[in-house]
RONU-5985 format. One record per residue (C-alpha): x, y, z. Coordinates in Angstrom, 3 decimals, always signed. Example, Ala and Ser with C-alpha at 12.3 -4.5 7.8 and 13.67 -1.06 7.14 Angstrom:
! residues 2
((+12.300, -4.500, +7.800))
((+13.670, -1.060, +7.140))
This chain:
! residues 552
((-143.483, -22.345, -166.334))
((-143.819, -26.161, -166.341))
((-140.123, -27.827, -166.364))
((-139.737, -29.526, -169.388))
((-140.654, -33.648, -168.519))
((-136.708, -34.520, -169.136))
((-136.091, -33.220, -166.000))
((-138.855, -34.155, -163.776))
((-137.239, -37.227, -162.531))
((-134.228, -36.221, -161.057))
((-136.131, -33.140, -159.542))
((-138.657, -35.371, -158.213))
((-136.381, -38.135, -156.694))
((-134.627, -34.803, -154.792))
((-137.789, -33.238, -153.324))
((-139.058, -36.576, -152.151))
((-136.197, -37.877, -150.641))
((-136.562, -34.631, -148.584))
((-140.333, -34.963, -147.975))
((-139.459, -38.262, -146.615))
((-138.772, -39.486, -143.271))
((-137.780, -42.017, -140.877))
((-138.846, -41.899, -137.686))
((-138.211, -44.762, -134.752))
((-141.837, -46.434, -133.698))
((-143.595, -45.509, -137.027))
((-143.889, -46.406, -140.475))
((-142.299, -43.927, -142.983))
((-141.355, -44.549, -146.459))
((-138.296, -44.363, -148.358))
((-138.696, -43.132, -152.035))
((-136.230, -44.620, -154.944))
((-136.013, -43.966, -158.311))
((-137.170, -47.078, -160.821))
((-137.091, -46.730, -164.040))
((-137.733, -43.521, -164.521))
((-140.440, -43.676, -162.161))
((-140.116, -42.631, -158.562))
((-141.511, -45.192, -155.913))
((-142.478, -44.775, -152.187))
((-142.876, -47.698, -150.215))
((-144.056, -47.480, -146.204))
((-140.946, -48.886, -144.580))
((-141.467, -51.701, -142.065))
((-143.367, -51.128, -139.088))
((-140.990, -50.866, -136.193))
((-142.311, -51.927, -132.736))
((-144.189, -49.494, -130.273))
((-143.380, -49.662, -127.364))
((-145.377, -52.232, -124.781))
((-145.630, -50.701, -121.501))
((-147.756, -51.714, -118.510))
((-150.962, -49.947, -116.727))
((-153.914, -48.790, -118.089))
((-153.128, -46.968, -122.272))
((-155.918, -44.431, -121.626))
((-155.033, -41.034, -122.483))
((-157.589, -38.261, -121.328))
((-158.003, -35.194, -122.996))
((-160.429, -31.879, -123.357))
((-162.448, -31.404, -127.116))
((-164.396, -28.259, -128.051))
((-167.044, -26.858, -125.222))
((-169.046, -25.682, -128.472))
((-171.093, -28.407, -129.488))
((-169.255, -30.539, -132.341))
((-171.146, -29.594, -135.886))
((-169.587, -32.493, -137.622))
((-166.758, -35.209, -137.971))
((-167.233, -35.772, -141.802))
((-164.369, -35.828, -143.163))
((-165.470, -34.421, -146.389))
((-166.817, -31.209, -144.445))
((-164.238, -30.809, -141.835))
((-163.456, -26.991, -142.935))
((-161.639, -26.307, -139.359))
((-159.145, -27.261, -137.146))
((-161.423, -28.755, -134.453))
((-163.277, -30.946, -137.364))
((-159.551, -31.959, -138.683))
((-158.594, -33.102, -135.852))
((-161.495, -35.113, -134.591))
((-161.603, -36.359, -138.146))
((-157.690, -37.606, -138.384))
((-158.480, -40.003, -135.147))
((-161.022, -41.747, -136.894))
((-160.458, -41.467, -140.853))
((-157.411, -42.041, -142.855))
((-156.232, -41.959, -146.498))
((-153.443, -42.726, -148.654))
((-150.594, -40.945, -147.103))
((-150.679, -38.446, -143.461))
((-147.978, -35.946, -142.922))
((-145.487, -37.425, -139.967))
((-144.232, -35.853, -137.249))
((-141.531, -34.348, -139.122))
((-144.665, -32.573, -141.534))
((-143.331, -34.787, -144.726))
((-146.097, -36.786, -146.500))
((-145.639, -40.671, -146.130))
((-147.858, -43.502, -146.681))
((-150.639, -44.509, -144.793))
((-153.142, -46.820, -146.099))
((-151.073, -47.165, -149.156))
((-148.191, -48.933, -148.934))
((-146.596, -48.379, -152.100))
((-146.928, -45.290, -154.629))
((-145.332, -45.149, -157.858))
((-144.763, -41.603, -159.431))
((-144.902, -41.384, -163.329))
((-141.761, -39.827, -164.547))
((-143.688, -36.678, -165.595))
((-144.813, -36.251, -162.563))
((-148.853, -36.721, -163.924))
((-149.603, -40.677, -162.771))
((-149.490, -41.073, -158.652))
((-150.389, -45.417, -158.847))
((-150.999, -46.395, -155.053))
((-151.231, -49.698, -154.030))
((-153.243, -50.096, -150.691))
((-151.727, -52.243, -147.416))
((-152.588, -55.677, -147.431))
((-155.428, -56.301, -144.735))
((-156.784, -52.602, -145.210))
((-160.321, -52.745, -143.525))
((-163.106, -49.841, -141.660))
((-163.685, -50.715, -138.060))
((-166.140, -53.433, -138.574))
((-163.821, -55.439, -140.380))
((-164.683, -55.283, -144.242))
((-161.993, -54.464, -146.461))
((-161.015, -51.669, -147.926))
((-160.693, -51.328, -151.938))
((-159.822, -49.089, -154.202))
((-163.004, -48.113, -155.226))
((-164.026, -46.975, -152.240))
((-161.209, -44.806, -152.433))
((-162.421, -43.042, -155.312))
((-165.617, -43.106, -153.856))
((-164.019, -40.873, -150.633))
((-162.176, -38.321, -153.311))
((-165.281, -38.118, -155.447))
((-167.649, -37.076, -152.565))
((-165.352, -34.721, -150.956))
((-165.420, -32.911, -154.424))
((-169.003, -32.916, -154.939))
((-171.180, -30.255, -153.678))
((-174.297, -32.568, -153.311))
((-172.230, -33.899, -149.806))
((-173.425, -30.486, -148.183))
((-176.844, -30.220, -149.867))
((-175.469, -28.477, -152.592))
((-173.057, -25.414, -150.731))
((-169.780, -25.961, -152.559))
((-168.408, -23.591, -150.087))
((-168.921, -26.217, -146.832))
((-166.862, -29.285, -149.091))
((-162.822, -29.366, -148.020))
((-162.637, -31.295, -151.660))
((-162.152, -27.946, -153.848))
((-159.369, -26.912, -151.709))
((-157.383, -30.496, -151.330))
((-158.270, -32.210, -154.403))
((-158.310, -30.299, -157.300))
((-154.923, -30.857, -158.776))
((-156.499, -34.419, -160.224))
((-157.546, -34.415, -163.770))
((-161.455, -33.618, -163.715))
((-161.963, -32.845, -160.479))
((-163.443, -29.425, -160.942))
((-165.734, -30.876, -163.102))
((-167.646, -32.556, -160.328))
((-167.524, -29.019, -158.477))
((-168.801, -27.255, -160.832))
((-171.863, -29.939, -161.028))
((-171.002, -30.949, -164.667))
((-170.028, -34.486, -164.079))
((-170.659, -37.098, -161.197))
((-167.271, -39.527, -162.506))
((-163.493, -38.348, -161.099))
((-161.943, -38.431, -164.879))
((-158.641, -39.124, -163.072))
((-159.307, -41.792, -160.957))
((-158.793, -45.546, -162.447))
((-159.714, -48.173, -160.598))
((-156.819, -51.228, -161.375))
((-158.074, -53.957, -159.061))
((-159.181, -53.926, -155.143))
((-155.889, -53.172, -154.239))
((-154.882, -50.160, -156.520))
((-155.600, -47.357, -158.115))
((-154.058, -44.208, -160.356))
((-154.704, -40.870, -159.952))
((-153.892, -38.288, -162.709))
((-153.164, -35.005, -162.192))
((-154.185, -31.751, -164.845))
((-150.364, -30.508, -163.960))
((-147.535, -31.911, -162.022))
((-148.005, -30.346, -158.932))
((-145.393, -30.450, -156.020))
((-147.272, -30.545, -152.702))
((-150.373, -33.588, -153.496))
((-149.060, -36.438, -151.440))
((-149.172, -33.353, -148.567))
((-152.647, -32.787, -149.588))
((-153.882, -36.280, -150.186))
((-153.426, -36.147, -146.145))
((-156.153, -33.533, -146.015))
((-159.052, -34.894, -144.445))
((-160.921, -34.382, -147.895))
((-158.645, -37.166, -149.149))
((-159.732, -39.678, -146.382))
((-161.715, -43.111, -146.847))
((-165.301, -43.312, -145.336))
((-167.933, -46.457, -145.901))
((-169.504, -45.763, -148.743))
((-172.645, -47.557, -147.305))
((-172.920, -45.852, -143.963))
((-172.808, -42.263, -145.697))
((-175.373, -43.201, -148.079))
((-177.430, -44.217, -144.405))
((-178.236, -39.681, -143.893))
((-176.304, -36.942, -142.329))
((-175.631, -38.370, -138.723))
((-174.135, -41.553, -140.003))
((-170.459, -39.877, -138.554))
((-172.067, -40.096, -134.679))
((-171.378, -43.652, -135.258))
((-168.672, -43.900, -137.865))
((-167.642, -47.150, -139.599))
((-164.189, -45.563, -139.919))
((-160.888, -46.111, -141.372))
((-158.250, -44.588, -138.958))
((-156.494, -45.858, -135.866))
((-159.381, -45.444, -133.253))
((-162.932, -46.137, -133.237))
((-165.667, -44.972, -131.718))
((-166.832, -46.362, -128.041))
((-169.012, -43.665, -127.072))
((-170.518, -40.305, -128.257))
((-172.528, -38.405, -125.735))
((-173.242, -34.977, -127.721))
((-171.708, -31.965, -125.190))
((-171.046, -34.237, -122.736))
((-168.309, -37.251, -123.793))
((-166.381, -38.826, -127.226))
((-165.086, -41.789, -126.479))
((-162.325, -43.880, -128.531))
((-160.682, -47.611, -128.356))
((-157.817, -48.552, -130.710))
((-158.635, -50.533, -133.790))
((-156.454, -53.222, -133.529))
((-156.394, -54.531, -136.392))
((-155.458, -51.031, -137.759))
((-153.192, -51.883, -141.332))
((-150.969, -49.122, -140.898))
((-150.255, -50.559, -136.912))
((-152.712, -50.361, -133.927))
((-151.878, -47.668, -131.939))
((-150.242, -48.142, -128.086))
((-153.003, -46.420, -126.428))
((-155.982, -48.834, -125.929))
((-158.079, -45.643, -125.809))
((-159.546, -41.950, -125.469))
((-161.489, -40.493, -123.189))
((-162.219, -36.659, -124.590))
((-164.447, -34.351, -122.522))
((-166.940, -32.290, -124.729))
((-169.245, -29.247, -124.124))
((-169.355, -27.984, -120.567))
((-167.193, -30.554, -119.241))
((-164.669, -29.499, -121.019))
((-164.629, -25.945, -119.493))
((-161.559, -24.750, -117.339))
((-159.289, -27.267, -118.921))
((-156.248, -26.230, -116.374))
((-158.264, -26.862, -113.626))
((-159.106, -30.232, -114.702))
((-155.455, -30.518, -115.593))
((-154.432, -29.823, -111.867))
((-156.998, -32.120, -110.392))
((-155.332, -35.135, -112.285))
((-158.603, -35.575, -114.323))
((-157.177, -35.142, -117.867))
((-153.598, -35.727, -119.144))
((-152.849, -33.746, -121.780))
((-154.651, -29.995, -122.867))
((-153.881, -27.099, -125.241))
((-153.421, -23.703, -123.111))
((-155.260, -20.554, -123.859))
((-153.614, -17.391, -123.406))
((-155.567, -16.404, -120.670))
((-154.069, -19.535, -118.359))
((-150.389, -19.051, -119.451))
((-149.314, -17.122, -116.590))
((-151.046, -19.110, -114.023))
((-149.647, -21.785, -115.681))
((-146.156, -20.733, -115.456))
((-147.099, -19.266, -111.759))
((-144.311, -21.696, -109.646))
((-146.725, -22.295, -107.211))
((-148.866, -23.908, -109.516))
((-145.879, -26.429, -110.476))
((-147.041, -27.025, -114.221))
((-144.337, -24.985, -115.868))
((-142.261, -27.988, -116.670))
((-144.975, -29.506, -118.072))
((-145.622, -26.867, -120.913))
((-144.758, -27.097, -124.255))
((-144.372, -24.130, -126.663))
((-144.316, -24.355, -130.266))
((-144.376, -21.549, -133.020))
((-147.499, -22.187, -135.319))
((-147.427, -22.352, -139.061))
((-150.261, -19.773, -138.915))
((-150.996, -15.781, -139.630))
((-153.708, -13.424, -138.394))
((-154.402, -10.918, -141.029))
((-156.816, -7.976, -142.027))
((-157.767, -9.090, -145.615))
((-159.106, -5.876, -147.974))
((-161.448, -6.722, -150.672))
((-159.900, -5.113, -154.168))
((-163.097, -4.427, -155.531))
((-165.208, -2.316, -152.788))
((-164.814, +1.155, -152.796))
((-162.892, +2.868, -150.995))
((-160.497, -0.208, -150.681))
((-160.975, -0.673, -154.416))
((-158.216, +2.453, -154.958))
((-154.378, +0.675, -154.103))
((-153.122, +3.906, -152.755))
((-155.536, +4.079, -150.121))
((-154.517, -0.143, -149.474))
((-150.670, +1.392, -149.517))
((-151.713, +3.873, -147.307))
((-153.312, +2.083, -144.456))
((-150.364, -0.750, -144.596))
((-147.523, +2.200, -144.066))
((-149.321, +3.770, -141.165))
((-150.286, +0.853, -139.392))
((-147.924, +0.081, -136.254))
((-148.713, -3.618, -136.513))
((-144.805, -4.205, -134.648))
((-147.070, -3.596, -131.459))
((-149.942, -5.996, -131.309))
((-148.484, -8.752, -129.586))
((-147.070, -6.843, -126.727))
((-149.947, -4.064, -126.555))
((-152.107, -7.122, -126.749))
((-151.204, -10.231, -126.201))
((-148.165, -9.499, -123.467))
((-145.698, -11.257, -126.468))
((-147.383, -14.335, -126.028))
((-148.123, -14.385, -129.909))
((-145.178, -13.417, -132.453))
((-145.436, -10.129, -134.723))
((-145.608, -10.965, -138.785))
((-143.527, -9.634, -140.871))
((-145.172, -10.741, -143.556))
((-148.341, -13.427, -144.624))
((-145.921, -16.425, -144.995))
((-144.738, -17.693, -141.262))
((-141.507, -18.548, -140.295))
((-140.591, -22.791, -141.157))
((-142.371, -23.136, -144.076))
((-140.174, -25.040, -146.329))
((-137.705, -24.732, -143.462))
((-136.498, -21.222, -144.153))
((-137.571, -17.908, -142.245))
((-139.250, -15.584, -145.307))
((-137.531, -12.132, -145.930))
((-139.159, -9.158, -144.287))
((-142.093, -8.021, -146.776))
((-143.929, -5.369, -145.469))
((-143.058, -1.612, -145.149))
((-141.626, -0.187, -142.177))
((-144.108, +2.082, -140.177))
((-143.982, +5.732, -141.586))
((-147.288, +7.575, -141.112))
((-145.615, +10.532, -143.007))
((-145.412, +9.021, -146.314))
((-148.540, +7.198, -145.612))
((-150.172, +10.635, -145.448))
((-148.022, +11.253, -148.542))
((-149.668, +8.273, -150.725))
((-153.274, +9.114, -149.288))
((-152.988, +12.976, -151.214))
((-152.167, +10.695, -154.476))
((-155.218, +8.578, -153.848))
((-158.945, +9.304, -155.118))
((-159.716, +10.211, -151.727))
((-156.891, +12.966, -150.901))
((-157.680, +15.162, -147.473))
((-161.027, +16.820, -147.648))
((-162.288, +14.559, -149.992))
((-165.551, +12.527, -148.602))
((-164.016, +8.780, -148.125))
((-166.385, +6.055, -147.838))
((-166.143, +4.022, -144.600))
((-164.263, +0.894, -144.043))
((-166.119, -1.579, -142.820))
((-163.549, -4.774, -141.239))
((-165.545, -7.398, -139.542))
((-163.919, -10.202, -137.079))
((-164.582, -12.681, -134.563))
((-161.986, -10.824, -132.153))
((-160.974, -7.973, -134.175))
((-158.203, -6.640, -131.945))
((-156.431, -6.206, -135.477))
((-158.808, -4.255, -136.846))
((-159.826, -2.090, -133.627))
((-155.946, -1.222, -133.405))
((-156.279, -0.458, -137.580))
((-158.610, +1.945, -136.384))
((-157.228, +3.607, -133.819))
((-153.823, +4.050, -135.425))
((-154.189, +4.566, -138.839))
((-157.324, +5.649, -139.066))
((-157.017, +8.347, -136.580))
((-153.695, +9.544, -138.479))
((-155.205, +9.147, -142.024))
((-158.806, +10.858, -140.844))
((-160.133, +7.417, -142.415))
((-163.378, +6.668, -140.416))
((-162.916, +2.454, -139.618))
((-165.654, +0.498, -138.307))
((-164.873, -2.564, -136.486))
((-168.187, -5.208, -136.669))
((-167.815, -8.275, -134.456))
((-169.665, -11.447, -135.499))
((-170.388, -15.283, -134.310))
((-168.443, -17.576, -136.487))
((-171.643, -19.005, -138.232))
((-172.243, -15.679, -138.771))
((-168.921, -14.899, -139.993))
((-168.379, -17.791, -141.803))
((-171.601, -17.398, -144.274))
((-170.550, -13.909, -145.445))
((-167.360, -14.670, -145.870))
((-168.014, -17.529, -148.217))
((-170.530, -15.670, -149.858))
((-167.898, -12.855, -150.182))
((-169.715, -10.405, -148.537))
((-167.134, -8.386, -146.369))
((-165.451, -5.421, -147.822))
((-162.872, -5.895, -145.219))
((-161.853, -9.127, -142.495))
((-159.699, -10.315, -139.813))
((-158.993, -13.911, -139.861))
((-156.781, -16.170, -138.628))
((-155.616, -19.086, -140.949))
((-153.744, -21.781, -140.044))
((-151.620, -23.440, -142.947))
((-153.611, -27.158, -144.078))
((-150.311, -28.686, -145.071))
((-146.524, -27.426, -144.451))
((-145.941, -25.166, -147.614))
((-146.441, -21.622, -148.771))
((-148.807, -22.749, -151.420))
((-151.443, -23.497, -148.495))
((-151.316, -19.133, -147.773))
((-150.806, -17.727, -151.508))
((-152.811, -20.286, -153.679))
((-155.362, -20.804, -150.906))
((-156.122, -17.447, -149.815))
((-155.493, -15.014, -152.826))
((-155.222, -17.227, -156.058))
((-157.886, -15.680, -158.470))
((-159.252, -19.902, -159.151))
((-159.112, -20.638, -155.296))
((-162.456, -21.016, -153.606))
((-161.214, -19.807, -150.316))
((-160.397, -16.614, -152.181))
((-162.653, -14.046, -150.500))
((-161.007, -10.651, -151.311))
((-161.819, -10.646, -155.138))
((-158.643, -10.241, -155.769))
((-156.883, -10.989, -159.269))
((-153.818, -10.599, -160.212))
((-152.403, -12.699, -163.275))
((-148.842, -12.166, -162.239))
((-149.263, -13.238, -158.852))
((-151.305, -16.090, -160.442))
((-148.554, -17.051, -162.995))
((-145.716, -17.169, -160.184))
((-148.105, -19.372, -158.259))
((-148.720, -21.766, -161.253))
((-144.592, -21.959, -161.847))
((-144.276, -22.767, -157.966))
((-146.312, -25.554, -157.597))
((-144.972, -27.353, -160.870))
((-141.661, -26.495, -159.499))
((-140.015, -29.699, -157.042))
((-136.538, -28.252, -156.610))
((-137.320, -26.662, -152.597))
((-134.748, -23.510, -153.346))
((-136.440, -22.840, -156.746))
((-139.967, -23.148, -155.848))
((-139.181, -20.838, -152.083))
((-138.013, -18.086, -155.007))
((-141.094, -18.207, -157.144))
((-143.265, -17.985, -153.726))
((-140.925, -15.028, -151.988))
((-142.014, -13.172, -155.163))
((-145.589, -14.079, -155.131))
((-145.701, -12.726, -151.806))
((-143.510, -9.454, -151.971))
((-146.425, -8.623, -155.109))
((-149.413, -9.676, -152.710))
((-147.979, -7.251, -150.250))
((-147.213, -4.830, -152.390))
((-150.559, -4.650, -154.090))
((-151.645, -4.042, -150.031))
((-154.637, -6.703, -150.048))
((-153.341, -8.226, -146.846))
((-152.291, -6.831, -143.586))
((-150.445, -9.142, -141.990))
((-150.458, -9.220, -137.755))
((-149.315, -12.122, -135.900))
((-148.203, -15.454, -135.880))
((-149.747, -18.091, -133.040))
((-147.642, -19.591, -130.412))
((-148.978, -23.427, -129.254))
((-149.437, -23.897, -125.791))
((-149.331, -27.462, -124.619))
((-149.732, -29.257, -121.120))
((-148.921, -32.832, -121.269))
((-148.285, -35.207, -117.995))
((-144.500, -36.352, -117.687))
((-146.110, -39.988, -117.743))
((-147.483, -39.107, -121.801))
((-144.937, -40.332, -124.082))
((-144.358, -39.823, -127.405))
((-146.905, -36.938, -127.765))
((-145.504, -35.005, -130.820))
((-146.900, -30.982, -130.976))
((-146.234, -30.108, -134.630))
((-146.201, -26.750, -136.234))
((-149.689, -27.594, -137.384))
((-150.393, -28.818, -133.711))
((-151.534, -32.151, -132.457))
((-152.229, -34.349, -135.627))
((-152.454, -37.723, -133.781))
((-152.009, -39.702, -130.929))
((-150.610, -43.015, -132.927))
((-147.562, -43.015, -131.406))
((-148.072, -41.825, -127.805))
((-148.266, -44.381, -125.089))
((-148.220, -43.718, -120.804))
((-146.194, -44.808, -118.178))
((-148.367, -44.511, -115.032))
């Protein structure tokens, strides 16, 4: 239910003044209520700091080739991040994961909570110096909505996801109009958004890299024009040598505040390979560690244990199971699977507790608050129990379940556990992401293991995202219009207690209904120098490097 517009304002002033942060050496924002209105306004840039010797910080990228840096298409976390160096829009999520102001420097929030006005920075320009207006704002939301940006594939467009809360956007997804309905351009310098429903996490999404500001010209120049992007973000490009080198310089005149770091110097492709090594040799400064390099990395001979960072990620790996393919299509053969599946020991049996065991979809920090065990305890007995209940009791023919994965380690242990117990035959198919990806957007898998990682800090980005019956990223079929409706209250809801309710019941029904099988929650692994400064690994990783300088 939709709070009656009386008491939007107070509600609102309280969850912004907690989205809101101050942090020393970057702009924040401080939100006020005026007149009814709430307004945000990017406080004053404090100094960075100003140290001596070279401000190049050298890092490892993907050793898979890079597929793209459009914003409007960055579906991953490699294109997000690669996109966030180079692109900006009205507001970016600070170190502290609370959505502030970024090429806006002043947002005014109607008082029932429908009108977002945003007035850009003074001096807002791309890289080669032409300014920035409002229109091409609109432009940037507009395109990241319409499918025409991927040659017609809604399902390769981040714009869906991000951007739908403003009036009309669906509209342009669905190929019935070309013209954001919500969008009003005032003059060069600001613009108004309005939203279908108040909705409690858009300035978190507006920092999607769906929301960001590209050159209208250059895109309209074919597909490549981002191998030489006219950006709008703190760095530039220098230097792109496909598989080989991506290099970056600070945009000094930068509206928001140049960066510290003069520039970048990212290894791609097979240069990139055996990042610790490289790490070791003194050739790169800061690198993400993969599992497989953790002890060595820790080994005291190797003398890099101080240097490590580890952060709990606001992500889940899950087995999702499609509602509407036999023999997944019956609930008590869902219920069944969940109560005799031992999934407490998948990240010792596998993964040596390097990786932390869900209890449940939603992982722990979202809105600040670890989430109530929701899954059954392990109990094979009554999971044999529910099976004789189902459409498929023992000696029954059961079709077989078919879970397909990148990795599946979930969904091989599945199968060996609760398959074997149940007698349910469990086929484990392993696929290359393209592969992957393309039947899993065209909902073709009965049956998946995936690992998401949350696009903004709020349980919204795992229950509307993945299992709302209007989301496109919803590739289990399923529907539930209670879940829906507790979704719906949630994200009109601004008071953080209330709205952490209406989601802990959302997902106590998701895993009741058994669509999801929760596994484990990722661990970050981060080597950085002692000479990298101000390198900030969130619980959504690495988002930039604006405030990070090096004292060599």
């Amino acid at each position: 239910m939709v709070p009656p517009p009386c008491h939007l304002p107070v509600a609102l002033v309280l969850a912004l003044l907690v989205l809101t942060s101050s942090l020393a050496g970057v702009a924040a924002a401080v939100a006020t209520p005026v007149a009814g209105r709430v307004v945000i306004e990017a406080t004053p840039e404090v100094s960075r700091a100003t140290p001596s010797g070279e401000q190049v910080l050298r890092i490892t990228g993907p050793v898979e080739p890079i597929a793209t840096i459009d914003p409007a298409l960055a579906r991953d976390v490699t294109a997000s991040f690669f996109s966030r160096l180079l692109f900006r829009g009205l507001t970016r999520l600070d170190d502290s994961l609370a959505p502030v102001p970024e090429l806006a420097e002043r947002i005014e929030i109607s008082a029932d909570g429908l009108v977002y006005r945003f007035v850009l920075r003074e001096g807002v320009a791309y890289h080669d110096g032409r300014p920035i207006v409002a229109s091409d704002v609109v432009a940037s939301l507009t395109r990241s909505l319409s499918p025409a940006t991927a040659g017609g594939d809604v399902e390769r467009i981040g714009g869906p996801t991000y951007l739908s809360d403003i009036d009309g956007a669906t509209a342009i997804t669905a190929g019935e109009s070309d013209t954001l309905r919500g969008a009003r351009v005032v003059d060069d310098r600001t613009l108004e958004l309005r939203l279908a429903a108040p909705r409690a996490t858009f300035l978190m999404k507006l920092a999607s890299p769906a929301a960001a500001v590209v050159d209208p010209i250059q895109v309209a120049s074919g597909p490549d024009w981002w191998q030489t992007a006219n950006g709008s973000g703190p760095f530039r490009v220098d230097a792109f040598v496909p598989e080989e080198r991506l290099d970056l310089v600070a945009f000094d005149d930068y509206a928001a505040g140049p960066p510290t770091l003069r520039g970048i110097e990212m290894r791609l492709g097979p240069t990139a390979a055996n990042a610790f090594n490289l790490y070791q040799a003194g050739e790169i400064d800061v690198t993400a560690v993969p599992l497989s390099s953790i002890d060595a990395v820790l080994d005291p001979l190797a003398g890099t244990a101080d240097d490590l960072s580890v952060v709990p990620m606001l992500s889940t790996s899950y087995i999702a199971l499609r509602t509407d393919e036999p023999p997944l299509d019956d609930p008590a053969v869902r219920r069944a699977l969940t109560l005799a599946f031992p999934r407490g020991q998948l990240a010792e049996a596998g993964f040596a507790g390097h990786k932390l065991p869900a209890d449940g979809l939603l992982p722990p920090g979202l809105l600040h608050r670890d989430w109530p065990t929701a899954l059954p305890a392990y109990d094979p007995k009554a999971a044999k129990a529910v099976l004789a209940e189902s459409r498929y009791p023992v000696g029954t023919e059961m079709p077989p379940i078919q879970i397909y994965g990148l990795g599946a380690f979930g969904a091989e242990t599945l199968r060996d556990t609760a398959g074997e117990t149940l007698g349910i035959e469990i086929d484990v198919v392993e696929l290359e992401w393209p592969d992957f990806y393309l039947r899993l957007a065209r909902r073709e898998l009965p049956a998946y293991e995936l690992l998401w990682v949350a696009d903004y800090p709020d349980p919204e980005s795992f229950l509307w995202s993945l299992f709302a019956s209007e989301s496109p990223d919803n590739f289990t079929g399923y529907a539930n219009p209670a879940f829906d409706a507790l979704l719906t209250e949630a994200a009109a809801t601004l008071e953080p207690e209330a709205r952490a309710d209406l989601y802990d019941r959302a997902h106590r029904l998701l895993i009741d209904d058994g669509v999801v099988l929760p596994l484990l929650h990722d661990i970050r692994y981060t080597l950085s120098r002692p000479e990298v400064k101000g390198l900030v690994v969130t619980q959504l990783g690495i988002l930039d490097f604006d405030g990070v300088w090096i004292e060599r």
